[in-house]
BAMIMAR-599823 format. One record per residue: residue number from 1; x, y, z of N, C-alpha, C, O, CB in turn. Coordinates in steps of 0.05 Angstrom, whole numbers, plus 5000, padded with zeros to 4 digits. Glycine has a CB too. Example, Ala and Ser with C-alpha at 12.3 -4.5 7.8 and 13.67 -1.06 7.14 Angstrom:
BEGIN
1  5264  4886  5156  5246  4910  5156  5264  4934  5156  5285  4934  5169  5226  4911  5181
2  5257  4955  5142  5273  4979  5143  5258  5001  5157  5268  5023  5161  5282  4988  5114
This chain:
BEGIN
1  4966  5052  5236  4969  5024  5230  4958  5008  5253  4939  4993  5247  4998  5018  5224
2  4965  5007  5271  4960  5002  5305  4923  5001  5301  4913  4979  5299  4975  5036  5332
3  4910  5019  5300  4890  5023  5294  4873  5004  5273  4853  4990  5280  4894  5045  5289
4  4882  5005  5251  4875  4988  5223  4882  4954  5232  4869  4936  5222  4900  5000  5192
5  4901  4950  5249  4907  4920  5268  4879  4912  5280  4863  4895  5274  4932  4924  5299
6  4879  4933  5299  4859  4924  5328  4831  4926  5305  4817  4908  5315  4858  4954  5365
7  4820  4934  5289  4805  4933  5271  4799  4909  5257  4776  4902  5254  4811  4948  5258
8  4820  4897  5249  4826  4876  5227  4823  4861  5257  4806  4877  5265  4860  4875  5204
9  4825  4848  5273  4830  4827  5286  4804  4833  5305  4799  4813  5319  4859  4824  5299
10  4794  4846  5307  4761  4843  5319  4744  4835  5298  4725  4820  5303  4748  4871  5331
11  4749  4847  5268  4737  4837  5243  4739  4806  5241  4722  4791  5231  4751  4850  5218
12  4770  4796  5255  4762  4767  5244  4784  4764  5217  4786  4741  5208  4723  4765  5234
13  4796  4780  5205  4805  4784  5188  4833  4770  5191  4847  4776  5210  4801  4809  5185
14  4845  4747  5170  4864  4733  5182  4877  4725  5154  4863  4726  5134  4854  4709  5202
15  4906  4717  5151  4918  4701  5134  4931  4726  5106  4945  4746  5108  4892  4675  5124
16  4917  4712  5083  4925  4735  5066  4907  4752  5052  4906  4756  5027  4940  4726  5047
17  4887  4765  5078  4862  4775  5081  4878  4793  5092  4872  4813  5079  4837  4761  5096
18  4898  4801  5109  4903  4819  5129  4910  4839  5104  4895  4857  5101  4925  4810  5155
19  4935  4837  5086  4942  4867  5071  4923  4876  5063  4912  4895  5076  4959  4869  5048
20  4913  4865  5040  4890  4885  5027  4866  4900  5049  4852  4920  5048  4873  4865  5003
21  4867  4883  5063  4848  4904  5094  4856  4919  5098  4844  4940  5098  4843  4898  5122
22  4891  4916  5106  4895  4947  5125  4898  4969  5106  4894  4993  5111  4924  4950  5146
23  4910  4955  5073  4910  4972  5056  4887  4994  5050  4889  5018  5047  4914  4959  5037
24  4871  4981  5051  4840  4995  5054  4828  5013  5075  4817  5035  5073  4822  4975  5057
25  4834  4998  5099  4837  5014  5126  4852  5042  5128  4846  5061  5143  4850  4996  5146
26  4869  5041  5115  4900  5072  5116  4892  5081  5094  4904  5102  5090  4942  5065  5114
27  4872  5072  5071  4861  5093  5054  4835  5106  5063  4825  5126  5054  4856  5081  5027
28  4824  5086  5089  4803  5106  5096  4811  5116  5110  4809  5140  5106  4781  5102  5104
29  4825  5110  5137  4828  5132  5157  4846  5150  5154  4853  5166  5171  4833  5124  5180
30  4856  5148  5121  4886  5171  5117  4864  5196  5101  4873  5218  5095  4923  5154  5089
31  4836  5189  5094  4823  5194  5072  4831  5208  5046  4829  5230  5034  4805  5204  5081
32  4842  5176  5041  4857  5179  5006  4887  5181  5011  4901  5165  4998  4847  5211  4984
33  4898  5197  5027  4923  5214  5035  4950  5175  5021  4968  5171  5004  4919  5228  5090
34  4939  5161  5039  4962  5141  5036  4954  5125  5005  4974  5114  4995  4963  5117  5066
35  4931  5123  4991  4927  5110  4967  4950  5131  4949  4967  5121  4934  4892  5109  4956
36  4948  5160  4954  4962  5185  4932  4994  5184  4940  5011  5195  4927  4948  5224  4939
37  4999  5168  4963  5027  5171  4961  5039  5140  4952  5062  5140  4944  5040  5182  4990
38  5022  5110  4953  5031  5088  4943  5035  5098  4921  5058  5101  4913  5018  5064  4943
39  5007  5108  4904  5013  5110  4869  5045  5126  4864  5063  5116  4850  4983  5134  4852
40  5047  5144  4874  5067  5166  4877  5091  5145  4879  5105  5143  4858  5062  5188  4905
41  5096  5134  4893  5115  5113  4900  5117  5083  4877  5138  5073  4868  5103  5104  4931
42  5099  5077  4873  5092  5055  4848  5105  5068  4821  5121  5058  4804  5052  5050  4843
43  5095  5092  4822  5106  5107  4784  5138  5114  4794  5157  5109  4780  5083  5151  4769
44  5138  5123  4812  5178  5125  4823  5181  5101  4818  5173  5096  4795  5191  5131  4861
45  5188  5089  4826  5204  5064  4831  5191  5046  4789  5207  5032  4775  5187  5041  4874
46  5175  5051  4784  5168  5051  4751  5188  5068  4733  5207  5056  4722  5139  5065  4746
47  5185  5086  4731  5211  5104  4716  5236  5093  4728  5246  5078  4712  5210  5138  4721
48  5250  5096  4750  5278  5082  4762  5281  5057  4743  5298  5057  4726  5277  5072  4798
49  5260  5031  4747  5268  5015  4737  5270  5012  4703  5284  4995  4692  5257  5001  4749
50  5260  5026  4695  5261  5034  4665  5284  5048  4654  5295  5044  4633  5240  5051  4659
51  5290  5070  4676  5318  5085  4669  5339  5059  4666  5352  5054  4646  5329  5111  4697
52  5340  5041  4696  5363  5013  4693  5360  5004  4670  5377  5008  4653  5360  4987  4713
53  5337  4990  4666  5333  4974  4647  5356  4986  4621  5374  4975  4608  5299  4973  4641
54  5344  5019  4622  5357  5018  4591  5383  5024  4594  5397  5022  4573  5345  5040  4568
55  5397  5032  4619  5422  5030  4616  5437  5002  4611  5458  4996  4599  5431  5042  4636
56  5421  4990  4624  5426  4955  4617  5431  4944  4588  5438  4920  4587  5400  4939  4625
57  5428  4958  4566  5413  4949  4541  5447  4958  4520  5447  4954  4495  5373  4973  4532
């Protein structure tokens, strides 16, 4: 992350420019490794809220 910073701020890269950069940055320098664990994390927290939902119902 530290890395994907000092990157982004020599780029010039500022405001609400910075996530989607470093997001990009930790998919390259993780190569792929951190895009396969957001998705992984996105469909978790997808089913959880679906399981609530229907207990909710």
């Amino acid at each position: 992350i530290s890395q994907a910073l000092k990157t982004a701020g020599t780029q010039g890269v500022t405001g609400k420019a910075v996530t989607p950069y470093l997001l990009g940055e930790l998919v390259r320098l993780s190569q792929g490794r951190t895009l396969e664990t957001n998705v992984a994390v996105l469909i978790s927290n997808a089913r959880l809220a679906a399981r609530i939902a229907g207990e909710l119902e």
